[in-house]
C-alpha positions in Angstrom: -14.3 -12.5 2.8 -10.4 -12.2 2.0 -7.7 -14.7 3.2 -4.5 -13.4 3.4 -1.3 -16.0 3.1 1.5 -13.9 4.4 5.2 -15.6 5.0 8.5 -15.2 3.1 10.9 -17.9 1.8 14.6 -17.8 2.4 16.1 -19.4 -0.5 20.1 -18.5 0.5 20.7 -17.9 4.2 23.7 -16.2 3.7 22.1 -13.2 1.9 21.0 -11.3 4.4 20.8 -8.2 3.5 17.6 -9.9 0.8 16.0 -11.0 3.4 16.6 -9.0 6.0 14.2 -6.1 5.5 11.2 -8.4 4.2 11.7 -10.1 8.1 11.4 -7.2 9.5 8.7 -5.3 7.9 6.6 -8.2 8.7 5.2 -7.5 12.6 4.0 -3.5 11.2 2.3 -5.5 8.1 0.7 -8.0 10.2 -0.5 -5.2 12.8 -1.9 -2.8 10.1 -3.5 -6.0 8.7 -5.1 -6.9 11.5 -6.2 -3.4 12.6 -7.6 -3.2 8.8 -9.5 -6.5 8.8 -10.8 -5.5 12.5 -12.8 -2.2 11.0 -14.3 -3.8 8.3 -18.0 -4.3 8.8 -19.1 -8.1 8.1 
């Protein structure tokens, strides 16, 4: 069994353009993720 911790930290608000992408790959990570971990026999 494999836990995955997924999150990001936003050190400086103000650069956005850092942090930006990272927040918005996240939803297509956590669906292929979940789609992934739903196939796998137990």
């Amino acid at each position: 069994m494999t836990v995955f911790l997924i999150g990001i930290r936003i050190n400086k608000w103000y650069k956005v353009n850092k942090w930006l992408p990272v927040f918005l790959a996240m939803p297509p990570m956590m669906k292929e993720l979940s789609q992934i971990s739903l196939n796998v026999p137990s």
